[in-house]
C-alpha positions as CSV (number, residue, x, y, z in Angstrom):
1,X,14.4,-4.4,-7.2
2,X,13.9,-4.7,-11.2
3,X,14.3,-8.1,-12.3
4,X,16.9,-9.3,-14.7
5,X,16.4,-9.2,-18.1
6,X,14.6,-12.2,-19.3
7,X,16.6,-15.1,-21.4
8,X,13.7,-15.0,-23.9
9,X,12.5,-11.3,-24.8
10,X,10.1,-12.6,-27.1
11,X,8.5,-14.9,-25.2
12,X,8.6,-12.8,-22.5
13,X,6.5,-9.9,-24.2
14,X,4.1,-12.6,-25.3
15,X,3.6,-13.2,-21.1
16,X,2.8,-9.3,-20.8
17,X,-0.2,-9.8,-23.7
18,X,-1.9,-12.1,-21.8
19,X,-3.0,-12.6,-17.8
20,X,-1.2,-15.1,-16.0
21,X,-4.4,-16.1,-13.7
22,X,-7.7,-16.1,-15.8
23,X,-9.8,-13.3,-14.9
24,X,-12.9,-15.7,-13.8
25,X,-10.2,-17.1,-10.7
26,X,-11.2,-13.3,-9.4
27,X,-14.6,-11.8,-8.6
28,X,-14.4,-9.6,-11.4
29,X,-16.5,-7.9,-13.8
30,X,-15.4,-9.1,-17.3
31,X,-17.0,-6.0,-18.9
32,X,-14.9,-3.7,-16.9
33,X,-11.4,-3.4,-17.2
34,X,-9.5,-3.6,-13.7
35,X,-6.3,-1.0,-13.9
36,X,-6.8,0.5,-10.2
37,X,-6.0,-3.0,-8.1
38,X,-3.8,-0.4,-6.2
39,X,-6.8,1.4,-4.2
40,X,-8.8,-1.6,-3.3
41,X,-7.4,-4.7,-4.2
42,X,-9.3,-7.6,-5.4
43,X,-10.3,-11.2,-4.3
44,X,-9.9,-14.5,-5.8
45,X,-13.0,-16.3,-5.8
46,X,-11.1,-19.2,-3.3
47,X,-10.6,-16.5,-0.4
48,X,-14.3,-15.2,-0.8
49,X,-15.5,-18.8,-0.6
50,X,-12.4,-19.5,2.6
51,X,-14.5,-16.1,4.2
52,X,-17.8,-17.6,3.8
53,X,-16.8,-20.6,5.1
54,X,-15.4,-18.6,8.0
55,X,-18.8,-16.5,8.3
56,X,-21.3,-19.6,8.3
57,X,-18.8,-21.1,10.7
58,X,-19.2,-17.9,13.1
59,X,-22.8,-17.0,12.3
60,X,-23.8,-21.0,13.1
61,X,-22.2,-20.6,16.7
62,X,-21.7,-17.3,17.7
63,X,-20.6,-17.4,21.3
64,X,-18.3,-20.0,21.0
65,X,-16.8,-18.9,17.9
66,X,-15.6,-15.4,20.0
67,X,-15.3,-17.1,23.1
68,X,-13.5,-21.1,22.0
69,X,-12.5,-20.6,18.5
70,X,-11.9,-17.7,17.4
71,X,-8.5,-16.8,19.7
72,X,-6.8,-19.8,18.6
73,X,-8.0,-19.3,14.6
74,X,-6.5,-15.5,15.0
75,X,-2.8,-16.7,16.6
76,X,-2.7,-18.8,13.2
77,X,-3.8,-16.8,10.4
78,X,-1.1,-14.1,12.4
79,X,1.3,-16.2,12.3
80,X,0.9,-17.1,8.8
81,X,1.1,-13.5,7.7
82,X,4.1,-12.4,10.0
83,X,5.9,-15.1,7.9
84,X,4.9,-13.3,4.8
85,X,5.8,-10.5,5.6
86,X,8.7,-11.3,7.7
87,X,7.6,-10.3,10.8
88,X,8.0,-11.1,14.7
89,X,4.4,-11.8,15.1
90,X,5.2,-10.8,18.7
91,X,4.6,-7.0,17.5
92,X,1.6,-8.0,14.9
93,X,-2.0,-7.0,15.2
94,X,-4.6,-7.0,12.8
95,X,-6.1,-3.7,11.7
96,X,-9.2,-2.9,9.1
97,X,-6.7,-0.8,6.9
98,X,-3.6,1.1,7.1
99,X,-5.0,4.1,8.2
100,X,-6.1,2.6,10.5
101,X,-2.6,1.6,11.5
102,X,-0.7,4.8,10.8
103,X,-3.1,6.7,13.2
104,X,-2.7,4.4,16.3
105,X,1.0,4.7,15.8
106,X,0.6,8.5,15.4
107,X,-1.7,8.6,18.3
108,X,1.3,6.8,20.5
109,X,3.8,8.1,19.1
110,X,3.6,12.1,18.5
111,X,4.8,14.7,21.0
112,X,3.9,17.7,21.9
113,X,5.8,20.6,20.6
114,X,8.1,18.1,18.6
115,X,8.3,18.2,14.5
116,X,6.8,15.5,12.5
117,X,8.5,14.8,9.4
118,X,7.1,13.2,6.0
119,X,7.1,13.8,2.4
120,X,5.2,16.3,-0.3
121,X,4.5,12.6,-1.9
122,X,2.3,11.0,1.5
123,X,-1.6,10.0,1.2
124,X,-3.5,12.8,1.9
125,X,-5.7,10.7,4.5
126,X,-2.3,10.3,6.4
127,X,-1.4,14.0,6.2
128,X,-5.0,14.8,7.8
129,X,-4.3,12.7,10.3
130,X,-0.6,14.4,10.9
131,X,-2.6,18.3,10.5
132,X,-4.6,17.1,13.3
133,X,-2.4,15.8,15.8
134,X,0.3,19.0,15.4
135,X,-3.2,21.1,15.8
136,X,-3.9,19.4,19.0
137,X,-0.3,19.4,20.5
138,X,1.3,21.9,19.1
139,X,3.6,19.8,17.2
140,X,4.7,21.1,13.1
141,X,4.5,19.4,10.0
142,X,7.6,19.4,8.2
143,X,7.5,18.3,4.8
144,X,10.5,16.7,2.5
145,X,10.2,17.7,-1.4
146,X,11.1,14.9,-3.4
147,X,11.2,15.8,-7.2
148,X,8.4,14.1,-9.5
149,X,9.1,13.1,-12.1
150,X,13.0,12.4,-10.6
151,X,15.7,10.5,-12.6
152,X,17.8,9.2,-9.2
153,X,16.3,6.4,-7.9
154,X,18.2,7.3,-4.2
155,X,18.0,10.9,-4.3
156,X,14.8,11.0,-2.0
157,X,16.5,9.5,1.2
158,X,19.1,12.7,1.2
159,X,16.2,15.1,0.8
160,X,14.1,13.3,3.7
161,X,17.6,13.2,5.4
162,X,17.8,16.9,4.9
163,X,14.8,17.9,5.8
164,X,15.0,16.5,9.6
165,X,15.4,18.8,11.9
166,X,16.9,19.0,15.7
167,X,13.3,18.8,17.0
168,X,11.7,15.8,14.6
169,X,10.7,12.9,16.9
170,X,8.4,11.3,14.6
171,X,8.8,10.3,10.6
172,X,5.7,9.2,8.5
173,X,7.5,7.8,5.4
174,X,5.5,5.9,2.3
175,X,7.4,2.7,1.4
176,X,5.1,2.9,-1.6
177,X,3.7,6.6,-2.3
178,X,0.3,6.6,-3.4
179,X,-0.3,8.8,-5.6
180,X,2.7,8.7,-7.7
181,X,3.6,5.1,-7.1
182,X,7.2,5.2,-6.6
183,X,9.1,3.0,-4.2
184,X,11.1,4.9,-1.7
185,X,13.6,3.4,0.1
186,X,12.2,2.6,3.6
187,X,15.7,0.4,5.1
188,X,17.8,3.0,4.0
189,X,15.5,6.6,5.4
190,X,15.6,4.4,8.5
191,X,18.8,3.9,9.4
192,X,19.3,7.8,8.5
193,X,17.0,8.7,10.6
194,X,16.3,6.2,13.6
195,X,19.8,7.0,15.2
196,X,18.6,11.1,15.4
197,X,15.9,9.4,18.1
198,X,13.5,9.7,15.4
199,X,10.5,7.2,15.4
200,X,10.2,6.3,11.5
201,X,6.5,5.1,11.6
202,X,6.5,3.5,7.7
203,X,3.1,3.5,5.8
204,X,3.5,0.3,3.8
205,X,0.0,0.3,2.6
206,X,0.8,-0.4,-1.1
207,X,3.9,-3.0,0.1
208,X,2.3,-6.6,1.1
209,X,2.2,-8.5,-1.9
210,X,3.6,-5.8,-4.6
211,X,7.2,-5.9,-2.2
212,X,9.3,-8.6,-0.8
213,X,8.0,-7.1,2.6
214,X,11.4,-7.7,5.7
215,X,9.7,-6.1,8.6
216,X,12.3,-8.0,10.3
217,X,15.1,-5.8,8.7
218,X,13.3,-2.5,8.8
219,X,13.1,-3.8,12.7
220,X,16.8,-3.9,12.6
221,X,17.5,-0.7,11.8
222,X,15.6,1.1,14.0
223,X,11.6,1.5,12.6
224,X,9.5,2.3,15.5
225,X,6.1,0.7,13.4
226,X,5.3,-0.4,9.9
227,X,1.7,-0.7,8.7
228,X,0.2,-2.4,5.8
229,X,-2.4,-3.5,4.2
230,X,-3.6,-6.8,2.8
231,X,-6.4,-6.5,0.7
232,X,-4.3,-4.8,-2.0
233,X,-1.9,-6.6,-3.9
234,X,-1.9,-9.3,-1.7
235,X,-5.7,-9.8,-2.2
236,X,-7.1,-10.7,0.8
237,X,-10.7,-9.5,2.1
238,X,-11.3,-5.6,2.1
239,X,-10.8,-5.0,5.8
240,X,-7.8,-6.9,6.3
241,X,-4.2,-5.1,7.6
242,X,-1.5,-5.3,9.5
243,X,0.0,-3.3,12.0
244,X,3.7,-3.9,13.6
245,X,5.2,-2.0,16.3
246,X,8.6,-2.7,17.7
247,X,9.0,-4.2,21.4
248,X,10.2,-1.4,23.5
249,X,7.0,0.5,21.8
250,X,4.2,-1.9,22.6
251,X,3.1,-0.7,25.9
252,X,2.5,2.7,24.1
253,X,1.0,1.9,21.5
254,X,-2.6,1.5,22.1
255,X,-5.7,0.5,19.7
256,X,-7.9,3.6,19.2
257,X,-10.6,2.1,20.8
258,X,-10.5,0.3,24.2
259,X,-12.3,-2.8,25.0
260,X,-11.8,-5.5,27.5
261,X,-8.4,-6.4,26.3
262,X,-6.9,-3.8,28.4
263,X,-7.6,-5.5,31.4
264,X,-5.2,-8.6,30.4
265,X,-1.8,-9.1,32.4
266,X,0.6,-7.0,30.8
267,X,2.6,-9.8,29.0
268,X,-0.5,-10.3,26.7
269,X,-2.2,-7.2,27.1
270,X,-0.5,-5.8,23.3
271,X,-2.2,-8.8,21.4
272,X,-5.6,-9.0,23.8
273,X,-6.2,-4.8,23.7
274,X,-6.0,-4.7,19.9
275,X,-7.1,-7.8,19.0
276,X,-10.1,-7.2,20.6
277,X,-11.6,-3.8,20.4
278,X,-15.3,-5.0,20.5
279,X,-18.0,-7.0,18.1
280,X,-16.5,-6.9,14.7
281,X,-16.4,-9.3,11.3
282,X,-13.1,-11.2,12.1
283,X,-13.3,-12.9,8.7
284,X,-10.8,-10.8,6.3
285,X,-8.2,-11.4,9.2
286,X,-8.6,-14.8,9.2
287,X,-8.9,-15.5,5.7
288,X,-5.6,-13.6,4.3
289,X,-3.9,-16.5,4.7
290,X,-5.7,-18.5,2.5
291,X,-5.6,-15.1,-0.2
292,X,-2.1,-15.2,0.3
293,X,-1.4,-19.2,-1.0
294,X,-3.8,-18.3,-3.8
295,X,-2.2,-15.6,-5.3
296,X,1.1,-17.3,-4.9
297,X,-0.7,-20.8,-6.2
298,X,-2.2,-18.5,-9.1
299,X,0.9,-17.0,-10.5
300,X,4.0,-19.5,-9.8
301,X,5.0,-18.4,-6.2
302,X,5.6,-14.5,-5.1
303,X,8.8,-13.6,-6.6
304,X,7.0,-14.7,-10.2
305,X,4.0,-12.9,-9.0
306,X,6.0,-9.7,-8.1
307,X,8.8,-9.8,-11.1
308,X,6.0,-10.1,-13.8
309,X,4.2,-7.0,-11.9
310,X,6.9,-5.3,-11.9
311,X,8.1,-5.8,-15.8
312,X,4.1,-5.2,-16.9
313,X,3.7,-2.0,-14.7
314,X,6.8,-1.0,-16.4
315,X,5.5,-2.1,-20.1
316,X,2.0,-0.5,-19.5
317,X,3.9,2.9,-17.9
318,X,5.7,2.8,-21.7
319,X,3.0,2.3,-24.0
320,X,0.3,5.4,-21.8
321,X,3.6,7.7,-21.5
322,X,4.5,6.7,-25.5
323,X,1.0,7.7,-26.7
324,X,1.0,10.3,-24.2
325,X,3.8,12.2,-25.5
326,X,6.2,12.4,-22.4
327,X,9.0,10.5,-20.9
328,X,8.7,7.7,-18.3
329,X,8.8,9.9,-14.6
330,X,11.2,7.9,-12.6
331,X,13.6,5.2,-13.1
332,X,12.1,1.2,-13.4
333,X,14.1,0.7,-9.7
334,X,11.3,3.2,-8.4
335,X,9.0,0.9,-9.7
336,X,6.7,-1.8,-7.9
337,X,3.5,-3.2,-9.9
338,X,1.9,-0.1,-10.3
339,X,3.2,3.2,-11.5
340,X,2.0,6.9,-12.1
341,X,2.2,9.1,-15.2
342,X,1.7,12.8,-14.8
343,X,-0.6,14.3,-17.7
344,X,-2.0,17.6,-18.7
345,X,-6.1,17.8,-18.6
346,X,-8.5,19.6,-21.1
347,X,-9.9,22.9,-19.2
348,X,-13.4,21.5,-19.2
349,X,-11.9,18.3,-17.7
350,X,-10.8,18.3,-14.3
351,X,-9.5,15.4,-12.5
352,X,-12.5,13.7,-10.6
353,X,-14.7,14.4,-14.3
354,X,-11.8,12.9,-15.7
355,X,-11.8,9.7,-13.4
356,X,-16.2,9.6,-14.1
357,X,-15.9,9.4,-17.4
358,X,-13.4,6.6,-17.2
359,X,-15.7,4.5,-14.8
360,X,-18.2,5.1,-16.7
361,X,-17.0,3.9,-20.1
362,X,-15.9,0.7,-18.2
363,X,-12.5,2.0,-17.0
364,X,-11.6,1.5,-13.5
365,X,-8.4,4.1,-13.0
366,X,-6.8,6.0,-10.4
367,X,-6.6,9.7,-11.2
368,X,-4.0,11.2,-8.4
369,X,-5.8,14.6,-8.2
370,X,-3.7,18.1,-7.6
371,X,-4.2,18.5,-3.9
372,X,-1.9,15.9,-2.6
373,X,0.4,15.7,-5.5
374,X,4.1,17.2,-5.4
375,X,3.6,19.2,-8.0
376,X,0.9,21.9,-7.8
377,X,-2.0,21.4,-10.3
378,X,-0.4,18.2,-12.3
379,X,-2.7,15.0,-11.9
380,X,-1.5,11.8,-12.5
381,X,-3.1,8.8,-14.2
382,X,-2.2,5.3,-12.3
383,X,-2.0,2.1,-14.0
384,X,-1.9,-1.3,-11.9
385,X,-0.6,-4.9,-13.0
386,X,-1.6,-7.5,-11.2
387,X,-2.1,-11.6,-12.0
388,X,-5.7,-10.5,-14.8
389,X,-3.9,-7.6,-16.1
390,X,-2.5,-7.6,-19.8
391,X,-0.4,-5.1,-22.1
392,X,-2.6,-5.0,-24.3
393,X,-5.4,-3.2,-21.6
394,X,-2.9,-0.6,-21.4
395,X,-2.6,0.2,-25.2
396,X,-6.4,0.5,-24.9
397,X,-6.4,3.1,-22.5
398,X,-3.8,5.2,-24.2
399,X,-6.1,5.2,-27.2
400,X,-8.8,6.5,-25.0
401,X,-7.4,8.9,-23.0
402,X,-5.7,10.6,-26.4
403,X,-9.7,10.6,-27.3
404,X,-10.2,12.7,-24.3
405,X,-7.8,15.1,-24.9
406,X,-5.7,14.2,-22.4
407,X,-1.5,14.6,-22.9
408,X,1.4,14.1,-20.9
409,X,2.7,17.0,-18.5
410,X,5.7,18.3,-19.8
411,X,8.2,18.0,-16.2
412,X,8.2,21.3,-14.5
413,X,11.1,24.4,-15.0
């Protein structure tokens, strides 16, 4: 996934220094500087104005918006996005967020008394969600180690391999791990573990947008559902996602709340059950489309968008780790647009003071705090490169996180 080198290395370190989309194309405040695109995404001014348009559209005509428009406005903007992403918009429903879309799969999909297998590296809102399902039915958690920082970019699908056991009938697998911002590979865990009779449900929350998504070949080899969302990279609304389950799956999978759409025949019940699930602000659904061609419009088409992410993420991990004192944690192949650095805190400044101080100096940075992360009491600070982001923003972080004592973690014993 690391794009070739480029022809021009000079010219092409002179693209990192500057963004490719000016920052005013977003709705962002130029006194702040934007490094955490990875936990909430962020909107170009063209969507917010498509999802107005959308609103004052619904808001002018509310009945027949829901009951005239609003199915046949919903069938398009899916089918728009399955294409992005790939997708047999057959098996796609909208969700609010990913979450949202690992639990209903969860909630389908876990049986009692069976093990449920996912990795030391998973979002801790997930691992909740798996706690309480083997709570209620009596299921286990098994958890993978996967070594951070790691130097084999393939290592991790032998040690998730590994850790499957006779009686796992469910995977949750990150095809982008939050908080330490490697890629894992979700074809190949799949195809290790779909032929056990294990349901791989991915969580792909990071992946629309920062990945060349191919639900259709994780489909192939066996994935049971892949969820993601699309207010992250690729910039839609907050409150947009998608969830994708495969066909044999459908009548199981349910939406966690019911509504009226589970009274449709059964050949359309999938779409009408999840698609409605009662009053809600369909805008973000039906504007990702439009987020989607403005991003791509913005920064030269997807592949551009995503090999320049990938190439500053990889710059900006460099300079931090550089000033920081330690080396890079994991190969550039492990690499999307964001990526994670593991660092060593002052006593007096624990990760969430740590992430304050930041956001209060103007700095908007994900600090990955101990609890979730593979390795016991080391945070990690996250950087994100998106179409406004620049090297030299990176540079100026370093700076300031050397001023608050701040170092990198030497890699464990």
């Amino acid at each position: 996934m690391t794009p070739a080198a480029p022809p021009d290395a000079d010219a092409d370190a002179d693209d990192l220094r500057r963004p490719v989309a000016p920052p005013e194309a977003f709705a962002l405040d130029p006194a702040i500087v934007h490094l955490n695109h990875g936990s909430f995404g962020a909107c170009p001014r063209a969507a917010l104005d498509a999802q107005a348009a959308w609103r004052a559209r619904l808001e002018a005509a509310t009945m027949r918006f829901f009951v005239v428009d609003w199915p046949d406005a919903l069938a398009t903007a899916r089918a728009a996005v399955a294409a992005f992403l790939r997708a047999d918009p057959a098996g796609l429903v909208f969700v609010p967020n990913a979450t949202t879309g690992v639990d209903t799969a969860l909630e389908a999909l876990v049986e009692p008394g069976a093990d449920i297998l996912t990795t030391d590296h998973g979002y801790a809102a997930c691992r909740h969600a798996l706690d309480r399902l083997a709570a209620a039915r009596g299921a286990r958690v098994v958890v993978a180690h996967l070594p951070f920082p790691t130097r084999d970019a393939h290592a991790h699908v032998d040690a998730i391999a590994a850790a499957c056991t006779p009686a796992t009938r469910v995977a949750l697998l990150d095809h982008v791990t939050s908080p330490t911002a490697l890629v894992l590979d979700a074809l190949a865990v799949t195809r290790a573990l779909a032929p056990r009779g294990v349901h791989v449900v991915v969580d792909a929350a990071h992946a629309p947008g920062q990945l060349d998504v191919d639900v259709a070949a994780l489909a192939a080899a066996g994935v049971a559902a892949w969820t993601g969302n699309l207010h992250k990279w690729a910039c839609a609304p907050k409150g947009a996602a998608a969830l994708w389950v495969r066909d044999d799956l459908r009548a199981r999978v349910a939406p966690l709340v019911t509504s009226h759409g589970f009274g449709a025949p059964a050949a359309t019940r999938y779409h009408a059950a999840h698609d409605w699930t009662g009053t809600h602000d369909p805008t973000p659904y039906l504007t990702a489309p439009t987020a989607i061609d403005t991003i791509a419009a913005l920064g030269g088409g997807w592949p551009a968008v995503r090999a320049r992410g990938h190439r500053l993420a990889c710059a900006m991990r460099d300079v931090v780790c550089d000033a920081l004192g330690v080396a890079p944690p994991a190969p550039d192949a492990m690499i999307g647009m964001m990526a994670a650095i593991p660092v060593a805190l002052p006593a007096d400044l624990p990760p969430r003071t740590l992430e304050r101080r930041l956001l209060d100096a103007g700095w908007e940075v994900a600090i990955a705090a101990p609890a979730p992360h593979p390795v016991p009491g080391t945070p990690s600070v996250r950087v994100c490169a998106h179409l406004y982001n620049h090297l030299g923003q990176a540079e100026a972080l370093a700076r300031q996180l050397r001023a608050l004592g701040v170092r990198g973690a030497p890699p464990p014993a």
